[in-house]
C-alpha positions, 0 to 999 in steps of 0.5 A, spaced: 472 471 488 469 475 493 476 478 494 476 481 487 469 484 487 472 487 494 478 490 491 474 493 485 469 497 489 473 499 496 478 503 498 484 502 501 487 506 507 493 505 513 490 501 519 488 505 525 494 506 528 499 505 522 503 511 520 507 512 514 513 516 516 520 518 513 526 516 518 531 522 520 536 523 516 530 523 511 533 518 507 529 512 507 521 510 509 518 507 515 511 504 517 510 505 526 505 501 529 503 498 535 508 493 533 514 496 531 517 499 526 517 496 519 523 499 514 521 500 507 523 500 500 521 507 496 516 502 492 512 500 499 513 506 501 510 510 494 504 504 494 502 505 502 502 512 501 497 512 495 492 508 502 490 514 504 482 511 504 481 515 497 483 510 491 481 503 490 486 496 489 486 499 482 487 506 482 493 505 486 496 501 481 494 505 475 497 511 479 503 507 481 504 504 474 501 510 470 505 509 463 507 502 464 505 495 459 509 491 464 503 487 467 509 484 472 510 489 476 502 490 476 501 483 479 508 485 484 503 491 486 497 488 488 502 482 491 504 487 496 497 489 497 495 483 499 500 481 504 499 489 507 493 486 509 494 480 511 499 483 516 494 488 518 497 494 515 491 496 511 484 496 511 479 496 505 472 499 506 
């Protein structure tokens, strides 16, 4: 329960020292950090670009997902989101 009033009131931004880049031919996206290198599809990386520290959980779903009714994909989000923070890649403060 406490994650789900922390994802209503908080906001979401990269961990410090991740950054969202594209790669060199600008063909594809890529998470760096102290780690690595972790190679994205356009959806993570469209999701982890909207963690910018500004929105919510919620607001990065109704911004990814603005005219959809599928609650799957919704569910796929906040899923991505959850296993982001596990693996140290965003924050919620």
């Amino acid at each position: 329960m406490k994650d789900k009033a922390l994802s209503r009131t908080s906001r979401v931004r990269l961990a410090s020292g991740r950054q969202l880049q594209k790669d060199s031919a600008g063909d594809g996206h890529f998470l760096a950090g102290p780690a690595g290198v972790v190679q994205l599809n356009e959806s993570a990386a469209a999701i982890l670009a909207l963690c910018d520290g500004t929105l919510t959980r919620e607001q990065i779903i109704a911004r990814v997902l603005p005219r959809s009714k599928d609650d799957s994909f919704a569910v796929d989000v906040r899923e991505f989101l959850s296993a982001a923070r596990r693996r140290g890649w965003i924050v919620e403060d």
